[in-house]
C-alpha positions in Angstrom: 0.0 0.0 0.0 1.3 3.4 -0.8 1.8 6.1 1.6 -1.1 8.4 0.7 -4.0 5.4 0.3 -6.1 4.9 3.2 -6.6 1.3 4.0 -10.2 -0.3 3.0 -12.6 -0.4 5.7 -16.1 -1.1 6.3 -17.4 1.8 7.8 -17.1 4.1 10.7 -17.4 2.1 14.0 -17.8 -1.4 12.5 -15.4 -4.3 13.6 -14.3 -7.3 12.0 -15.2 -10.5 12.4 -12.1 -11.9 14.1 -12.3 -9.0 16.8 -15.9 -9.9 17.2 -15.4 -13.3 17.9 -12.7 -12.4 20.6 -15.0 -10.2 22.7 -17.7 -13.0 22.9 -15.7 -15.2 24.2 -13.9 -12.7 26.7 -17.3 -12.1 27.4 -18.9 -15.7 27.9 -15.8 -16.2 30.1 -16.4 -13.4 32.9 -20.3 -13.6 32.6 -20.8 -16.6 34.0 -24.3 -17.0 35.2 -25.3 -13.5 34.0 -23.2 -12.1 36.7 -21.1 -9.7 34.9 -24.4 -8.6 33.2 -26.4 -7.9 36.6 -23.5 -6.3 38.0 -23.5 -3.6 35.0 -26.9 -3.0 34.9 -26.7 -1.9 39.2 -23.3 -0.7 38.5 -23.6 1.2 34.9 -27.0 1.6 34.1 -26.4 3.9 30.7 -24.2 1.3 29.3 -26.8 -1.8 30.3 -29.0 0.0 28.7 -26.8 0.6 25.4 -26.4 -3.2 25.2 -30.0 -3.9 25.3 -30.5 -1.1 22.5 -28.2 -3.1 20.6 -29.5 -6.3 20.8 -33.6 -5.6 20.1 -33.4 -5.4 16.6 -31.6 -8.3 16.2 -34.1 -10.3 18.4 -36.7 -8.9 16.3 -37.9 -11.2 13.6 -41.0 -10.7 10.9 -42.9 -13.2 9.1 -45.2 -12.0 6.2 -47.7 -14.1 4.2 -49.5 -13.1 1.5 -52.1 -15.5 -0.6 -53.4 -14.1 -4.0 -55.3 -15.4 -6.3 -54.6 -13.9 -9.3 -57.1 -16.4 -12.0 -59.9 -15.1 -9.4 -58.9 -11.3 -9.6 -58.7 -11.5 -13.4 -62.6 -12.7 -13.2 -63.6 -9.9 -11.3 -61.4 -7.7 -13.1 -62.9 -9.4 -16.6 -66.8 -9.1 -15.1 -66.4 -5.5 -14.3 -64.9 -4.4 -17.8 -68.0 -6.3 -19.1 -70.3 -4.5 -16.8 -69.1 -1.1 -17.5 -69.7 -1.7 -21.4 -72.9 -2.9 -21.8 -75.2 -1.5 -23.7 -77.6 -1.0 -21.1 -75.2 1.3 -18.6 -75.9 4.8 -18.9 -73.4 7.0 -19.8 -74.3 10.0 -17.7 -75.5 10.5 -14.4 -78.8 12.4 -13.9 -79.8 14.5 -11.1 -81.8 17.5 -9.7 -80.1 19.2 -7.1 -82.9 20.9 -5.0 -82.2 23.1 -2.5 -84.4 25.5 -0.4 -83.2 28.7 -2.8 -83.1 27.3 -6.5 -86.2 28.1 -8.5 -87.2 26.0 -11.5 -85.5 28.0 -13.5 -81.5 27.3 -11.7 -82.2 23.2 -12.4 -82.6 23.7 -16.3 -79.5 22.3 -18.2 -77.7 25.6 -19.6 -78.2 25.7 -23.8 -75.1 27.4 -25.4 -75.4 27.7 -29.5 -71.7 26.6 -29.3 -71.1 22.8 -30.6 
C-alpha cells in the first residue's frame, strides 16, 4: 500500500469479524451465570442499557404471508370491464339538485349555440 492510500474499511465504527469473535468469548468467560451482566446493569446503568439497544433489533424477527389469487382477480377484473360496457349502462349520471333557494328556472340544463 502506498503512503497516501487509506486502508479499506467497512465503515465508521464497524469491527471485524475476528475482533468480534474475541469479545464473545472474553465475554462468555467473565459472565458466567449473567453475573457480569447484573453487575453492570446496578453498577452502569447507561451502558446496560446501550447493550439492550443493541441487541432488540436483532431479536426482532417478521414473518409476512401473502395469498393471492390472481385467475380469481382477473374474473372480477374481466366481469367488471363487461359490466361497465354494456349496452344498457348509462353513460351520464342524472340528477336535480334541489335546495331551499333554487327556482325551477337554476335546475334547467344551460343551452349554449356553441357545438
Amino acid at each position: 500500500m502506498l503512503a497516501d492510500e487509506k486502508p479499506k474499511t467497512r465503515g465508521k465504527g464497524r469491527i471485524n469479524k475476528a475482533v468480534k469473535e474475541a469479545v464473545e468469548r472474553a465475554f462468555s468467560k467473565v459472565n458466567d451465570n449473567d453475573e457480569y451482566l447484573i453487575w453492570l446493569s446496578k453498577e452502569h446503568p447507561p451502558a446496560f442499557v446501550s447493550l439492550i439497544a443493541r441487541c432488540i433489533p436483532a431479536a426482532v424477527a417478521v414473518s409476512v404471508t401473502h395469498s393471492f389469487d390472481l385467475g380469481e382477480a382477473m374474473q372480477i377484473a374481466a366481469n367488471n370491464a363487461q359490466r361497465l360496457n354494456a349496452p344498457d349502462t348509462p353513460n351520464t349520471i342524472e340528477h336535480n339538485p334541489i335546495s331551499d333557494n333554487m327556482t325551477d328556472e337554476t335546475s334547467k340544463p344551460l343551452i349554449t349555440n356553441e357545438t
